[in-house]
N, C-alpha and C positions, 0 to 999 in steps of 0.2 A: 414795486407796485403791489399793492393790497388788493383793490378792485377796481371796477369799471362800471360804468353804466351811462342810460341818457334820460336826457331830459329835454324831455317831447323829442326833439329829432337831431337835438346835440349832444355827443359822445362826451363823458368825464371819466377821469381816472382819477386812483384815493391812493396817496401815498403819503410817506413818516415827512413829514420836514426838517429842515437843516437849518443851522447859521444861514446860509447860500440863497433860503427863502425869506431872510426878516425884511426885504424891503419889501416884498409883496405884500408877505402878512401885515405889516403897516397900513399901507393902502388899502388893505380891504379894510380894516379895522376903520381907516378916517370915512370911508364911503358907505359904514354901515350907521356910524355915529351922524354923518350930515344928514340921513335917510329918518332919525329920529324926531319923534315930536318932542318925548320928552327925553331930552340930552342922562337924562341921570339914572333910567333904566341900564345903562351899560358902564361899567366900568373898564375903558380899556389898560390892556398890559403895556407896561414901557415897553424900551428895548432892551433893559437890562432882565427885566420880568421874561420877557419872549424868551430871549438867549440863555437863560436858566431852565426853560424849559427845554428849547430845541436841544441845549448843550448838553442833557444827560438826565435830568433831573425830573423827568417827566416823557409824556409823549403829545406830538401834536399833527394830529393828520389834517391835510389839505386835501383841497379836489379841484383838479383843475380842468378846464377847457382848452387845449393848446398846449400851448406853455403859460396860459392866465390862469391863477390863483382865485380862484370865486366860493371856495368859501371854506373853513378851517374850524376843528373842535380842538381840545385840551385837554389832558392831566398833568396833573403835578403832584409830587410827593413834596407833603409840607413840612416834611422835616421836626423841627422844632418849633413852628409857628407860636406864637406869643398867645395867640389867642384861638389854639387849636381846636378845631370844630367837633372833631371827637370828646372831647369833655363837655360839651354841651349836648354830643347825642349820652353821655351816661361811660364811656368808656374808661375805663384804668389807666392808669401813665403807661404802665407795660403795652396795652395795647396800642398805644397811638400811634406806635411807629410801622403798625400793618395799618392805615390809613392811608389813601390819595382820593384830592382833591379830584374832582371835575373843576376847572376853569371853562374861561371864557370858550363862547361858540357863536361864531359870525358867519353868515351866508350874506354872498355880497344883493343887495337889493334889484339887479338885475337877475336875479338865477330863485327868488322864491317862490315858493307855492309848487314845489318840487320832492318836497318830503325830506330835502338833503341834511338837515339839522339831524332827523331821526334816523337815517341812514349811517353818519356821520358815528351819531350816537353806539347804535350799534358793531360799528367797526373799532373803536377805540376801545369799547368794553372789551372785546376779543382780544386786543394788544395787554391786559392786564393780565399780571404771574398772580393768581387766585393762589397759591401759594406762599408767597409773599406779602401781597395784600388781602384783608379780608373784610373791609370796610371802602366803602366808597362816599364820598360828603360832599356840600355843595351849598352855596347862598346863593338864593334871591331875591330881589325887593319886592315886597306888596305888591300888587295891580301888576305885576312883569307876566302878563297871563300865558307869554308862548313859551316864555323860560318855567315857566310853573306847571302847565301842560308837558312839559318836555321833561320834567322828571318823577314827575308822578305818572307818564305812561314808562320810564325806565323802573318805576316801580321804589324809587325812593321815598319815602318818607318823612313828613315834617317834625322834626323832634324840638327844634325851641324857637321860638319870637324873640330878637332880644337884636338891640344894637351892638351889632360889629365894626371892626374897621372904622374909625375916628366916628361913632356917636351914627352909624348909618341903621337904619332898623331892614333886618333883614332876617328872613325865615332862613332856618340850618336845617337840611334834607342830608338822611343819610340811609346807607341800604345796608346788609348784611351780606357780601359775596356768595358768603358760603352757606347761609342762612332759607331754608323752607320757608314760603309761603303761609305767614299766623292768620292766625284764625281768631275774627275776634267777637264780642257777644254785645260791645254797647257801644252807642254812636250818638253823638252829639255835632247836631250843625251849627256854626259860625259866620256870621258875615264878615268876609273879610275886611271891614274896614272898620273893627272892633276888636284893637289891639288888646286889651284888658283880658276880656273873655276865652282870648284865644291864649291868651299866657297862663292865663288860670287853669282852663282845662290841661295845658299841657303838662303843668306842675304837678295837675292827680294823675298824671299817665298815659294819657291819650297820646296818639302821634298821628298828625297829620297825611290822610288813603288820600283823597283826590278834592274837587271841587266842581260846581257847575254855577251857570248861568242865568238868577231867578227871575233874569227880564229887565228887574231895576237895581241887585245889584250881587254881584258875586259872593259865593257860601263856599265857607271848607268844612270838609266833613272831617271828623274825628275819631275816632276807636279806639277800644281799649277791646 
């Protein structure tokens, strides 16, 4: 067991997952996907995807209620990935291999508005050898505003716009482990739904700090 807690006046507990949990995790995964308007903010993992995780290759902590599985984050070391997200933050071949992923984070739709996603967040960061890795990375789609919120308060960074994964467009967030808090002197806003602008600034150097809400339509801020 990792930790504990409740929510409102239901006790959870946070622990590593197993093989022995992939059919939960499933479940949660189809219950978070039927709870979607738009099916294509979430990309779920197979079971050959999960079992690569559980199996060594990553970590995946759950929380559960009982013995109910209600809501579950991810990392994965990606290895050799084809189309490794560290090269897209700027990184050297040598470096890639202190790289892991953040994957998938689902809270099942009965259990949110509990903070568990950021909770979650912060217990899995604690399971990294910051020794071993020293880069953390992560995609998400456009408009995914709680997944976007959820790694710009982990304090990540948008380093490119660019279609991943068969032609999907999807912002590449990466952090520095070991890396101090920059310091930066020029800032440029974006509307998010101004693909162009936002690839251009990134190209001169900019990396995507946070974003807010102008009423009619969402802006990300930039800096260099």
């Amino acid at each position: 067991m990792i930790s504990t807690g409740t929510l409102g006046a239901t006790r959870y507990m946070v622990r590593r997952l197993t093989i022995a949990d992939i059919a939960q995790i499933e479940a949660v995964q189809k219950d978070v996907v039927a709870a979607l308007e738009d099916k294509a903010i979430l990309q779920p993992l197979d079971r050959s995807e999960l079992e690569n995780i559980v199996g060594g290759n990553g970590v995946m902590l759950g929380a559960f209620v009982g013995e109910q599985l209600i809501a579950f984050r991810a990392l994965l070391d990606p290895l050799d990935d084809d189309e490794h997200l560290g090269r897209d933050g700027g990184l050297t071949e040598p470096q890639l291999s202190s790289v892991i992923y953040q994957e998938v984070s689902n809270v099942h739709p009965n259990y949110r508005g509990y903070g568990l996603q950021k909770t979650l967040a912060s217990l899995i960061m604690n399971e990294v050898d910051t020794s071993r890795y020293h880069y953390v990375c992560a995609t998400v789609m456009p408009f995914n505003i709680a997944s976007l919120k959820d790694k710009f308060a982990q304090g990540l960074k948008i380093v490119a716009l660019k279609l991943k994964y068969g032609g999907k467009l999807r912002y590449v967030f990466m952090k520095d482990l070991n890396g101090e808090n920059k310091k930066y002197s020029e800032v440029i806003e974006v509307a998010m739904k101004d693909t162009t602008t936002q690839q251009a600034v990134l190209k001169q150097g900019y990396v995507g700090t946070g974003m807010y809400d102008k009423g009619d339509e969402w802006i990300v801020r930039y800096e260099k």
